[in-house]
C-alpha positions in Angstrom: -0.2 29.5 -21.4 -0.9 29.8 -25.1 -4.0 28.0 -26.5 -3.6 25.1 -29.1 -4.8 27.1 -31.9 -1.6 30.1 -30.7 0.8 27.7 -31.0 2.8 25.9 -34.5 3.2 27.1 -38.1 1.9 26.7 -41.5 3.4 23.9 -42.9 4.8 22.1 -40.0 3.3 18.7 -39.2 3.8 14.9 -37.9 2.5 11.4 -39.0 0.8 9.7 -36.0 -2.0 8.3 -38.4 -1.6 5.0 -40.3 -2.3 5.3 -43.9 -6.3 4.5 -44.5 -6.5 0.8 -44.9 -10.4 0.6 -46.3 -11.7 2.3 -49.6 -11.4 6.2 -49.4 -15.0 7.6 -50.6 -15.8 11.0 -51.9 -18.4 13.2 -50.1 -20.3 15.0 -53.0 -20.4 19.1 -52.5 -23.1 19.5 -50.8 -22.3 17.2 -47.5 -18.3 19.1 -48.3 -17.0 22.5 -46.2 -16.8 25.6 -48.0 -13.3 25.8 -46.6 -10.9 23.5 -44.9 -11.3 23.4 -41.1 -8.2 26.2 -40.1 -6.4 23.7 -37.3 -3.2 24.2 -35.6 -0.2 22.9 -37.6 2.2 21.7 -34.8 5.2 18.9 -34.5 5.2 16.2 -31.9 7.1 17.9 -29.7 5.1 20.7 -29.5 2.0 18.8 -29.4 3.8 16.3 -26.7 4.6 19.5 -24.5 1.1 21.1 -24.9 -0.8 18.4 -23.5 2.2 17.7 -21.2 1.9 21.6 -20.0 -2.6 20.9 -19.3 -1.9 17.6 -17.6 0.2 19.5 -15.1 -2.4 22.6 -14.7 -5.2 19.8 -13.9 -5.8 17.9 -10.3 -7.9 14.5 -10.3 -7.7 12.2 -7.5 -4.3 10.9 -8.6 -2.8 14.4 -7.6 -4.4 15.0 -4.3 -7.0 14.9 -1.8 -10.3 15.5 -4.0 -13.6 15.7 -1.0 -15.9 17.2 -3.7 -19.4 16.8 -1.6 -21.9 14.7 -3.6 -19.5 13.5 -6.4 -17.3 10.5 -4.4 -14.6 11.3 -5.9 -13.0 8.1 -5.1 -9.5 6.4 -6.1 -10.1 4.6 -9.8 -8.7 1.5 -9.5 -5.9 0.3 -12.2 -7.6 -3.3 -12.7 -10.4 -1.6 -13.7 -8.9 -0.2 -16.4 -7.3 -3.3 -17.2 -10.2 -5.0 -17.5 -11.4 -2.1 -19.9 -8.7 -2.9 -22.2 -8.9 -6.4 -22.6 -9.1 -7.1 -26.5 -12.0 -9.0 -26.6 -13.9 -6.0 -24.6 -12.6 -2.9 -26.6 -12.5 -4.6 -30.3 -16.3 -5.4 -30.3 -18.7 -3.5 -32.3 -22.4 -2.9 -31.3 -24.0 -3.8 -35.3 -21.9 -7.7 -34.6 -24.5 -10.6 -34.0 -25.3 -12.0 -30.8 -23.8 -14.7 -31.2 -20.2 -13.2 -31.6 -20.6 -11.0 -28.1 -21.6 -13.6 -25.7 -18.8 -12.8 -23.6 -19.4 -9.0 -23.2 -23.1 -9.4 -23.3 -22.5 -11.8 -20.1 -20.5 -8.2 -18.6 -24.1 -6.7 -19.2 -25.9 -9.8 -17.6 -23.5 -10.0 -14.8 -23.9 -6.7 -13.7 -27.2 -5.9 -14.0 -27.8 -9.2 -11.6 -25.5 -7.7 -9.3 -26.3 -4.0 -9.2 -30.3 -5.2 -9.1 -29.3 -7.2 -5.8 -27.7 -4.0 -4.1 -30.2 -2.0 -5.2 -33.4 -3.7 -4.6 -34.5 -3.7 -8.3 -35.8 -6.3 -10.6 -34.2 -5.4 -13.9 -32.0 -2.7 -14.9 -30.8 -0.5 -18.2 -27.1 0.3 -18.9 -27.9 2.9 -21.8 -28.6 6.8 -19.6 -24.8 7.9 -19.9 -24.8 10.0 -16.7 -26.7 10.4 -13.7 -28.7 13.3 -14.9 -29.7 11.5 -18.4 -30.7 8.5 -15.7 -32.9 10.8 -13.9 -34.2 11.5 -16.8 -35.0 8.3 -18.1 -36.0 7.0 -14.7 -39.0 9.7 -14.8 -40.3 8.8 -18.4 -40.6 5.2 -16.7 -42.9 6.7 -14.2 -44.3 8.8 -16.7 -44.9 5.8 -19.1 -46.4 4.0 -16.1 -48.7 6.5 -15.6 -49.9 7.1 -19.3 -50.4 3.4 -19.8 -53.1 3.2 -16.7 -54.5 6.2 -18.4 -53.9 8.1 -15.1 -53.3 11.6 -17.3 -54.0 13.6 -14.2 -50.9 12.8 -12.6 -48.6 16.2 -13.3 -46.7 17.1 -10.4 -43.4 15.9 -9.4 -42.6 16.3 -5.5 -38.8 17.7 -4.9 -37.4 18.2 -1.4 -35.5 21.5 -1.6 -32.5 19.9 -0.5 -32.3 18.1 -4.0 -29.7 17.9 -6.4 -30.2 20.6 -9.0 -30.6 18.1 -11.9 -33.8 16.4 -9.7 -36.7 19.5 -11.0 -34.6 20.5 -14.1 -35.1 16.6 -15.0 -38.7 16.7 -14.4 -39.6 19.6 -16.0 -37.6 18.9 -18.9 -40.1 15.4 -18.7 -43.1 17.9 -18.9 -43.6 17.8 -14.9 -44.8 20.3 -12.4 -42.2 20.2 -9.8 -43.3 20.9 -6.6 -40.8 21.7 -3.7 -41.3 20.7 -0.4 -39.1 22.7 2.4 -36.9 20.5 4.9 -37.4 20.4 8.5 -34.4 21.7 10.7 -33.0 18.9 10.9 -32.2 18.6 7.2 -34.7 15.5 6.3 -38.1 16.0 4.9 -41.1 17.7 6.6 -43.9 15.1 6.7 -46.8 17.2 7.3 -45.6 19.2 4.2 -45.0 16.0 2.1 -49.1 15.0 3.4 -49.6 18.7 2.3 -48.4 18.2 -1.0 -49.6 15.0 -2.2 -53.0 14.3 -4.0 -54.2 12.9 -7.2 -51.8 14.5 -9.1 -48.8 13.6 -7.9 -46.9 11.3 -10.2 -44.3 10.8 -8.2 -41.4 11.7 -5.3 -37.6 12.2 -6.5 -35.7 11.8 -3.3 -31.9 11.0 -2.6 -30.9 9.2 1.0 -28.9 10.2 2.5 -30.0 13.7 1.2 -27.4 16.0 0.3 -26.6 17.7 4.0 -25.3 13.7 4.2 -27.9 12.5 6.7 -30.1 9.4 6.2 -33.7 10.4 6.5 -35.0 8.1 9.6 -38.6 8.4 8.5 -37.8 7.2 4.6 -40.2 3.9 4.9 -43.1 6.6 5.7 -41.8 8.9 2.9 -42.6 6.2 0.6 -45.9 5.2 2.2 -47.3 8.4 1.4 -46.6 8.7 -1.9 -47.5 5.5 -3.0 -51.0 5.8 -1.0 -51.5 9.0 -3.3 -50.9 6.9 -6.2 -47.4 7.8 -6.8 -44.0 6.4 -7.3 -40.9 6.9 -5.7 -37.9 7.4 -7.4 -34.5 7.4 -5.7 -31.0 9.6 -6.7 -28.4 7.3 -6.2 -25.8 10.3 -5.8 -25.2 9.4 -2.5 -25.6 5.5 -2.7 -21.8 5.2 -1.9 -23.1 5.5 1.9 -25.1 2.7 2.0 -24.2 0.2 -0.9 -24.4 -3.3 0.3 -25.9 -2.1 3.6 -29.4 -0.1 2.7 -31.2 -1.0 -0.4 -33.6 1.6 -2.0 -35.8 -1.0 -3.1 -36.2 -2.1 0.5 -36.5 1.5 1.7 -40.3 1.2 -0.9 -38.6 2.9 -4.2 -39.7 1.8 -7.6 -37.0 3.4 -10.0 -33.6 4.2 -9.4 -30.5 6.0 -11.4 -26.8 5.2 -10.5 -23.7 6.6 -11.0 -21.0 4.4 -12.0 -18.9 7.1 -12.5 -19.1 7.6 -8.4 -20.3 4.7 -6.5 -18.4 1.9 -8.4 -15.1 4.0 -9.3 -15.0 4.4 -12.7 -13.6 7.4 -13.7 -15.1 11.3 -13.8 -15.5 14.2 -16.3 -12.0 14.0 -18.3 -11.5 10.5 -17.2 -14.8 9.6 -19.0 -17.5 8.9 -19.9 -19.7 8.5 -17.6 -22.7 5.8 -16.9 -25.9 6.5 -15.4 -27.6 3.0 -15.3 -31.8 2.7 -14.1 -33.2 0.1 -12.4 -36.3 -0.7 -11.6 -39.4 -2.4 -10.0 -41.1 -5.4 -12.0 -43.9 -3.5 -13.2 -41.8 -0.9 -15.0 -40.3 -3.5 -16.4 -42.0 -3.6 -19.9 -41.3 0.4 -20.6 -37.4 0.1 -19.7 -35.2 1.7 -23.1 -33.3 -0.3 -25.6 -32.6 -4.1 -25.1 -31.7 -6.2 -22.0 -29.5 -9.2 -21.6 -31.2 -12.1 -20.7 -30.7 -15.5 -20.5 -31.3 -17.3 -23.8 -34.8 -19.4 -23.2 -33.5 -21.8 -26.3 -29.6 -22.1 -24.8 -29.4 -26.0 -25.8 -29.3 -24.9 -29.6 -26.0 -24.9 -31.1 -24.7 -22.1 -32.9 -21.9 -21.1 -34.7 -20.1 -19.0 -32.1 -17.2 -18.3 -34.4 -19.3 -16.4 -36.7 -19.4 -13.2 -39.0 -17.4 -11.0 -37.4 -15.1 -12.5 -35.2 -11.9 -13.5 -37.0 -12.3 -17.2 -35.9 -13.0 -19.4 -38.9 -12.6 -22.6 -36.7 -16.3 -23.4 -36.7 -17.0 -24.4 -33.2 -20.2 -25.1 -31.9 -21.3 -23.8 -28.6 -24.9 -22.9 -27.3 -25.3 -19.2 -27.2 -26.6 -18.3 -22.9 -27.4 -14.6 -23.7 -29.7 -13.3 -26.1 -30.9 -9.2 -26.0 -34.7 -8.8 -25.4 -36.3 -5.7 -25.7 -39.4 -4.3 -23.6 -43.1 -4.4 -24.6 -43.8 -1.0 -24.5 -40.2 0.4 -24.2 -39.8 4.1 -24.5 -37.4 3.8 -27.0 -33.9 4.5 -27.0 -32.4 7.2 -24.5 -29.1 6.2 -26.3 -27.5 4.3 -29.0 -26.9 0.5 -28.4 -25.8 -0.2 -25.1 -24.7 2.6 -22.9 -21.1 3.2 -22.7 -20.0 -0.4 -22.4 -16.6 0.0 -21.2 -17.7 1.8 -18.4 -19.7 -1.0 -17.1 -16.5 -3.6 -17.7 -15.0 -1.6 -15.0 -17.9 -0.9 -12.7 -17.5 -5.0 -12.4 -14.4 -5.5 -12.3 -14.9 -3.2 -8.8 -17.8 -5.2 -7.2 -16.5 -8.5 -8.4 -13.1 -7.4 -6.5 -14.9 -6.2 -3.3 -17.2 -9.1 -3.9 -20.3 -9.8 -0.6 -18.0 -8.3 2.1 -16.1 -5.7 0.5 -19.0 -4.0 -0.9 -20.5 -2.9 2.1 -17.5 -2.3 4.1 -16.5 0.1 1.7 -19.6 2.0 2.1 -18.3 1.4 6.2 -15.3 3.1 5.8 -16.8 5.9 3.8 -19.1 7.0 6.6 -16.2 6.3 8.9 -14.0 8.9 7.0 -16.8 11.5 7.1 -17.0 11.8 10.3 -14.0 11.1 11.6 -12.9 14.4 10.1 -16.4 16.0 10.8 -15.1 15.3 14.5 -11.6 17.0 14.5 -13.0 20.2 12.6 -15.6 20.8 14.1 -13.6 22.5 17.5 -13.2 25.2 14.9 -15.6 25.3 12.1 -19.2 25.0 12.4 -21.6 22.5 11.2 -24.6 22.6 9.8 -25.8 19.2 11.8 -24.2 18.0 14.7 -25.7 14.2 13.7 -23.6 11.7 12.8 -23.0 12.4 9.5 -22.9 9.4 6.6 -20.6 9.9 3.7 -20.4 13.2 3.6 -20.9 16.4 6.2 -21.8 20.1 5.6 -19.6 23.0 7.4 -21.4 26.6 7.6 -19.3 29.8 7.3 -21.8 32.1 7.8 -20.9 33.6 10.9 -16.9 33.4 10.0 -18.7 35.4 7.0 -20.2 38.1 9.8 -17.6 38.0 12.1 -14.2 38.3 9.6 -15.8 38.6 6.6 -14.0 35.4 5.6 -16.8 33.4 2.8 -17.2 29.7 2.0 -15.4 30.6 -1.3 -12.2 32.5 0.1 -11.7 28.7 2.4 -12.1 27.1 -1.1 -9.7 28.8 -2.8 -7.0 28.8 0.1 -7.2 25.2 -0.1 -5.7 25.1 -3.5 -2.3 26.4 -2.1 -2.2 23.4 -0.2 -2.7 21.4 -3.4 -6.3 20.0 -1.7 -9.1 20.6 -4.4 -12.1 22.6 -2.4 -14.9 20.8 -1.3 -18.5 21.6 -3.0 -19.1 25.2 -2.3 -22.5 27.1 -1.5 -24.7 23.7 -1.9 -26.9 22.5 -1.0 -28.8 25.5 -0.9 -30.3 24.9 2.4 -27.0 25.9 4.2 -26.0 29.5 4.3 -21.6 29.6 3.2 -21.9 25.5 2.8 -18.8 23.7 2.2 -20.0 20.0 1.6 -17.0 17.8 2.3 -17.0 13.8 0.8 -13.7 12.3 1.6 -14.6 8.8 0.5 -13.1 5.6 1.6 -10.1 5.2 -0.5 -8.1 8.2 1.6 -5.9 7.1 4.2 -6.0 8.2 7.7 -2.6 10.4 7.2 -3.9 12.2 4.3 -7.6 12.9 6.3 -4.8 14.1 9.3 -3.0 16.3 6.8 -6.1 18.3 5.1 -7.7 18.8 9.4 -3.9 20.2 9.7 -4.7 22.4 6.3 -7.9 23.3 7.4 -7.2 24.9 10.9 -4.1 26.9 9.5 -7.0 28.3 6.8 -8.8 29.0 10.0 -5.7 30.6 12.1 -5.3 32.6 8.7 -9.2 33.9 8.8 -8.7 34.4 12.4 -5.6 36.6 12.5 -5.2 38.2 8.7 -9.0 37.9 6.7 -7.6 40.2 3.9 -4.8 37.2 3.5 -7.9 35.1 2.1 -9.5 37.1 0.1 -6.9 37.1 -2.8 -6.0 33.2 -2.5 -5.2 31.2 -4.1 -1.3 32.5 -4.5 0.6 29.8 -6.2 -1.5 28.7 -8.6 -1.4 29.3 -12.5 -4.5 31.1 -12.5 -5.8 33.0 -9.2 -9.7 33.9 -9.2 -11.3 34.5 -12.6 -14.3 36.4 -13.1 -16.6 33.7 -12.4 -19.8 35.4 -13.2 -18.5 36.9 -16.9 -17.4 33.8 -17.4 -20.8 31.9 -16.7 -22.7 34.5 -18.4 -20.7 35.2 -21.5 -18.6 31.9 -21.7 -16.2 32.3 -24.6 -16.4 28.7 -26.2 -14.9 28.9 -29.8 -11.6 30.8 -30.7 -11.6 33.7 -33.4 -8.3 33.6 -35.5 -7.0 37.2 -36.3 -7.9 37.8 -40.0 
């Protein structure tokens, strides 16, 4: 398949755009290119059939069964987006006055009350954009904590080596010593190692539970104990929250700061279905150093104002009093992002929990942990895992001695799965596990599609069994088969070079 830039001719061209309707204004030389940008030149049909041609070579959720370990990639409901596209939602603009966004700022209120009571928190902020960006903000609360008390001693930032990868690159990137701690056999953390590895300059703990081999650490409320007896905080990864929401809360489990994904847990979509939404909560004494501006309710709400205001498009003049005003934190950190966060991502993060509502919440967390290891159960006459526990949301398979035996690798079961149109679970994480294939099937996947990838899954394993050297050039059917994966990490090609 050609690339965008391969494809059209000089000249040719389409009007899609509606002519400017504001005053055009002239950039002066020095903010001007040199040249104009050199950008494909293309008709509709061509353009209709390029992006017609990518949408086929892609696979999301609506194509096929998706168990990406760690990243619930879970069915994105239509209502949500429905929600999303409500005029009164996508027409706002961040610079209007309060006064003229009570409704979506009551969206902001709304869910903040509501993700605060699954979580266990006392206040949260909608503007990280992803759950590595909240990680990162969640640790310049505790660092901000810490500064304030004039504790400077505190360095060190405890990391199970279980963790996600973003948990030490976050710290470090917050100026943090990250100190790993190595999990017990079972998978959860080693307690005389966490004793070990606290002191007086330990700021704090980033754990996720369940961890990533999908067990829920039994000894969590001790976890905590021992941090905060060191003088630390506890912050939790809410990668894996779709496990417990509605059942579990982190605040209960003796966390003070937490990032979500709304991306994951509350179905709102991933990567190309974007953006993302990585939201922090927190304890009320990190309250006063939260980012940006919260929703509150407005102290003053028997004052009418004009709700119809500047901005709006209603000249009618009616008088309402305004609930929600935006209140920012003492000593905030500043902004982590511009405004808000991504707003619309939060409209449709609750429109899902005001859907599920009390009940539905936690019996999708139910199902998900039923899912898991229901198919945890029927592969595991074949394939072996790395814990026989009963798994939560998600379960980790081991191929390292299908590696020994038939030199068959985690990676060759990956790619054989793409002939079967399943995407491949998430390969050679965590880290822990020798050949891991981490498997997250979520709760939106029926029964009969679980049945049909088992099915999948022991004819990959009759394959490795009978004909290894069949695996090691899958997939077959695919557009592209296996691309140099290292060359391509380690002298990515990102820009295209036009023939002179």
């Amino acid at each position: 398949m050609k690339l965008v830039f391969e494809k059209g001719s000089a000249g040719r061209g389409l009007n899609l755009i509606r002519e400017c309707d504001v005053p055009r204004v002239s950039l002066d030389g020095s903010h001007k290119r040199a040249a104009a940008p050199r950008l494909p030149q293309m008709s509709e049909n061509e353009i209709s059939r390029h992006y017609t041609q990518l949408a086929k070579r892609s696979h999301g959720v609506n194509d096929g069964f998706y168990p990406l370990g760690s990243c619930t990639m879970k069915y994105n409901p239509k209502v949500n987006e429905e929600a999303a596209a409500l005029k009164g939602f996508r027409s706002v603009h961040p610079l209007q006055p309060e006064h003229t966004l009570q409704g979506s700022m009551e969206v902001l209120y709304l869910a903040e009350k509501y993700l605060c009571e699954i979580t266990g928190m006392d206040a949260m902020t909608f503007q990280p954009a992803a759950g590595a960006h909240g990680e990162f903000t969640g640790l310049l609360l505790i660092k901000a904590y810490h500064v304030h008390r004039k504790d400077d001693k505190r360095t060190k930032i405890i990391v199970p080596d279980s963790a996600h990868g973003t948990n030490p690159a976050s710290a470090s990137m917050c100026g943090y010593e990250v100190i790993s701690i190595p999990s017990r056999e079972d998978g959860c953390v080693d307690l005389e190692q966490l004793r070990a590895a606290v002191g007086e300059d330990t700021a704090g703990l980033m754990l996720t539970n369940p961890n990533t081999v999908g067990l829920f650490d039994k000894n969590i409320l001790e976890i905590t104990r021992i941090v905060h007896e060191a003088g630390g905080l506890c912050y939790y990864d809410g990668a894996n929250l779709n496990a417990v929401m509605g059942i579990v809360r982190p605040g209960d489990m003796g966390f003070d700061v937490v990032h979500l994904n709304l991306h994951k847990t509350f179905s709102t979509p991933h990567g190309g279905g974007g953006p993302g939404s990585g939201p922090v909560g927190c304890k009320g004494f990190l309250m006063p150093y939260l980012p940006g501006v919260r929703v509150v309710m407005n102290p003053a709400g028997d004052t009418d104002i004009d709700v119809a205001g500047e901005g709006s498009g209603d000249m009618t003049g009616d008088m309402a009093p305004a609930r929600y005003v935006f209140e920012r934190a003492p000593e905030s950190i500043g902004d982590v992002k511009q405004f808000y966060g991504n707003f619309l991502v939060v409209v449709k993060a609750l429109t899902y929990i005001m859907s599920l509502g009390r009940e539905g919440i936690p019996e999708a967390s139910s199902n998900a942990v039923l899912n898991a290891n229901y198919m945890k159960v029927k592969l595991s006459d074949v394939y072996d895992m790395a814990y026989n526990e009963t798994c939560m949301h998600e379960f980790v398979m081991s191929l390292e001695d299908m590696k020994h035996k038939n030199g068959v690798t985690a990676m060759d079961i990956a790619k054989a799965l793409l002939d079967y149109g399943i995407h491949p679970p998430t390969m050679y994480f965590p880290l822990i596990v020798h050949e891991a294939l981490m498997v997250e099937p979520t709760e939106t996947e029926s029964k009969e599609t679980l049945d049909e990838a088992i099915e999948v899954f022991h004819k990959i394993y009759e394959t490795a069994m009978a004909s290894p050297e069949e695996l090691h050039s899958a997939p077959h059917t695919t557009p592209i088969g296996r691309p140099d994966e290292v060359t391509a990490a380690r002298k990515p090609v990102l820009r295209y070079t036009w023939e002179s």
